[in-house]
N, C-alpha and C positions, 0 to 999 in steps of 0.2 A: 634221740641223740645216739647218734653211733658210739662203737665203744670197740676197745685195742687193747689186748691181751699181750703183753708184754712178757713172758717166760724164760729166764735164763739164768745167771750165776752171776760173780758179782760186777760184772762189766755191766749188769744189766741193772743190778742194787746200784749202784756207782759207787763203790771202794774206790776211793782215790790212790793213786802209785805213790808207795811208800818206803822209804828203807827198813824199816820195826814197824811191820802189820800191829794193827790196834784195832782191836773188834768193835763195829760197830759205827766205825767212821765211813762218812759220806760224804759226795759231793753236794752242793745245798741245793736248795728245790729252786727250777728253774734249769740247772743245769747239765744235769744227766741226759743221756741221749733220748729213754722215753718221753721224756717232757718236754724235751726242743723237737721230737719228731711230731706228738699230740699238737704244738703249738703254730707248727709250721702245715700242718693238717686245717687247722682251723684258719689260718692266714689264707691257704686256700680255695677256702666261701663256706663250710661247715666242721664246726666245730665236733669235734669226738670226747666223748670221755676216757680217760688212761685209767689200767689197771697195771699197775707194777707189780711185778711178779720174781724180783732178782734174789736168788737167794747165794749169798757167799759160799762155797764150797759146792755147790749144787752139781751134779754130776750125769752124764745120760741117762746111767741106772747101774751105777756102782754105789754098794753102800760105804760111808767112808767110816773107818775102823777108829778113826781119829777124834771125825766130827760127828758123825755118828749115822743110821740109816736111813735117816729123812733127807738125805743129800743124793738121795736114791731119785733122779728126778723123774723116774716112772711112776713113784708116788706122790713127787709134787704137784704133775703134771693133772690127774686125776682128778687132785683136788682142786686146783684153778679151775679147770674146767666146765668142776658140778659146785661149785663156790661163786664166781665170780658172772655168771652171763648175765641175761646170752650177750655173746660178742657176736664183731663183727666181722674180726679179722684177729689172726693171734701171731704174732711172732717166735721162732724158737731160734733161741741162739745159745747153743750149748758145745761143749766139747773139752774147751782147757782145760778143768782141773782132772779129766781125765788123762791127761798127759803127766800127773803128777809122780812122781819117781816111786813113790809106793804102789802106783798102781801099775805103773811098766807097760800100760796098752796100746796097742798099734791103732793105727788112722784109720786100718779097716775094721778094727771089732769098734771102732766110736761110731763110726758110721753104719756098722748096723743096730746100733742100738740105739742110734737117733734116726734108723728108718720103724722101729716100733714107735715113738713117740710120734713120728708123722701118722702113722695108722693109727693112732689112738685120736687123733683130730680130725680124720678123716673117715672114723670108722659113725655107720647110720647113726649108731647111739648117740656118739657124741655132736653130730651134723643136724640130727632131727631136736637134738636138747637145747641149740641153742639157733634153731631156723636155719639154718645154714651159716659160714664163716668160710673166709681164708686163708689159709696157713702159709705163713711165709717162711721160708726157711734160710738162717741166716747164718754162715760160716766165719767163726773168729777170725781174728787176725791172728799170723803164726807170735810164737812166743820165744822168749829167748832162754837161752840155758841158765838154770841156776841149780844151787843145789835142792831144793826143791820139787825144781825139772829138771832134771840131768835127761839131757839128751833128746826134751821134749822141742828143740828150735828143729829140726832135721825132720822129725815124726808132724811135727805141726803144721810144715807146709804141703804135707798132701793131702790137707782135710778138705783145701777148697775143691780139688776134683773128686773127692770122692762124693763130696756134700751136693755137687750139681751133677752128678749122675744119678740122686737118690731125688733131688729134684724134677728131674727129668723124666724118672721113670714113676715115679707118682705125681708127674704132671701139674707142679705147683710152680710157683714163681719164687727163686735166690738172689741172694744178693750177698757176694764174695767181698765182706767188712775189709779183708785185705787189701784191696784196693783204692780203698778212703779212706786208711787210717795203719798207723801202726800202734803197736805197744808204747808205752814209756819206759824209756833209757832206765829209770830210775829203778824198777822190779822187774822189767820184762815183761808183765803178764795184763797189767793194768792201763786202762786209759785215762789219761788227763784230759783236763776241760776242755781243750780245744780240739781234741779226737771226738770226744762227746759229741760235743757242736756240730762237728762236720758228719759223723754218722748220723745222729738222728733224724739231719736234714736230707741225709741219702735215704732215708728208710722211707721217707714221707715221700718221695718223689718215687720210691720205686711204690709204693702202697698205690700212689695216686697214678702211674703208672698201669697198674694190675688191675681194679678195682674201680670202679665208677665210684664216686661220692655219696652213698648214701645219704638222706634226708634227715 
């Protein structure tokens, strides 16, 4: 059975959009966009196994001062990696909470630091450890101001060009979530179930798109 690496922050955990953040809450199983994309993979004629990989606060590879330096996801990444194969295919979709008002970072230092996380899945070591794999590179949708992210809606909508330029030039296949989905009204930052829904069913259409169907 094939199997789908799922790596990102908590759009990818599924934190529901909330007014008072409460650690630990999700959206339930079945719902979250890896699970409706795994499912809609299998609808397809073979079923995959999902590896969820979303961790809340999870960052390119800022350590967070807050939540602490495991939100460094050049170290999460690692360990997915040498933890969970072989896969077959991994997704990365990272960047929001680096737009976080503590961290003040432009859309081009995100972008190069989610072009090491692509070399790190692309690099022999990690291509020969798990047979080889896909990397799909996946660009949030922009996010809206709060105090939080002050001034992170304006910074957030240039990730998707810079993100399929870094796809471009490491020759992998993007998918600009922008365009399938916005935020929720309700935080700015998070998706609701029917965002969920609609993404995960684009991810699986671009996977099946890219990708023959493994057996």
């Amino acid at each position: 059975m094939p199997r789908l690496l799922t790596f990102g922050d908590s759009n990818t955990f599924g934190t529901p959009p909330a007014d008072v953040y409460a650690e630990g809450q999700r959206l339930p199983e079945g719902a979250r966009w890896p699970q409706v994309c795994a499912q809609a993979l299998g609808q397809a004629g073979v079923a995959w196994d999902l590896v969820e990989q979303g961790l809340p606060g999870r960052t390119t590879g800022l350590p967070d001062p807050l939540m602490g330096p495991h939100m460094d996801g050049r170290i999460g990444l690692f360990i997915a990696l040498e933890s969970c194969g072989p896969i077959d295919a991994v997704t990365l979709m990272l960047g929001t909470n680096d737009f976080k008002t503590q961290f003040d970072s432009p859309a081009q230092d995100i972008a190069a630091r989610m072009a090491f996380l692509i070399e790190v899945c692309l690099s022999e070591e990690m291509q020969n450890r798990h047979g080889g794999f896909e990397c799909f590179l996946i660009c949030p949708p922009a996010v809206t101001d709060n105090p939080e992210f002050s001034g992170a809606g304006e910074k957030s909508r240039l990730l998707a060009r810079l993100y399929a330029s870094l796809a471009e030039q490491y020759d992998i296949p993007f998918l600009d979530a922008g365009m399938h989905i916005t935020v929720s009204d309700i935080d700015g930052v998070h998706f609701d179930g029917a965002a969920h829904a609609t993404l995960g069913k684009a991810v699986a259409a671009h996977i099946l798109d890219e990708i023959e169907q493994p057996s």
